[in-house]
C-alpha positions, 0 to 999 in steps of 0.5 A, spaced: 267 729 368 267 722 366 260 719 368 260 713 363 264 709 360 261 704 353 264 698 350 261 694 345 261 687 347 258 679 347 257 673 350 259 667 346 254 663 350 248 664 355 249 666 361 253 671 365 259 674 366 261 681 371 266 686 367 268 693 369 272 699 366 279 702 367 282 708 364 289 709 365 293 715 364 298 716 357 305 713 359 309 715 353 304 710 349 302 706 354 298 705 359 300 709 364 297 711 372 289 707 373 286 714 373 278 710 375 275 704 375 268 703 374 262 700 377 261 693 377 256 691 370 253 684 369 253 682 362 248 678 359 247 679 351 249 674 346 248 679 341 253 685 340 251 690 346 254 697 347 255 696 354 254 702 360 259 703 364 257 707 370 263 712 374 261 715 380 263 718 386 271 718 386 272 714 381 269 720 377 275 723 373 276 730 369 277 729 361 282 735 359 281 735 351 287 734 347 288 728 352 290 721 351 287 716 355 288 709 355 281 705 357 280 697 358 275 693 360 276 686 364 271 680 365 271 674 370 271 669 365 276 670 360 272 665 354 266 668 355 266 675 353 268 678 345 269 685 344 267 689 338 271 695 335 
């Protein structure tokens, strides 16, 4: 069971922004169905942080092995926020 999502993740500048989790079922190598969104997390970190994204309640979902899954992470200012592999 999905409890947590990680992505790695900066502020360019101080401050704060508010980002959440999605992951998407596979669609021929694509981003398919929204299977879970996570809870809302503030980021706050200039340096490079591994953020924890928390799913809980029904957004909780099954991991099957051998599954492909799409994930993605979205903010609420689009300049604010580098992403690390």
């Amino acid at each position: 069971t999905l409890t947590t999502g990680f992505f790695r993740a900066r502020l360019d500048a101080a401050g704060s922004t508010t980002s959440k989790m999605f992951v998407y079922a596979d669609s021929a190598g694509a981003p398919g169905a929204l299977l879970a969104t996570s809870g809302q997390i503030t980021i706050t970190q200039t340096a490079e942080t591994i953020q924890s994204y928390p799913f809980t309640g029904g957004a909780q979902i099954s991991i099957v092995s051998g599954t492909t899954y799409w994930i993605g992470a979205a903010w609420d200012d689009p300049g604010a926020v580098s992403v690390g592999g």
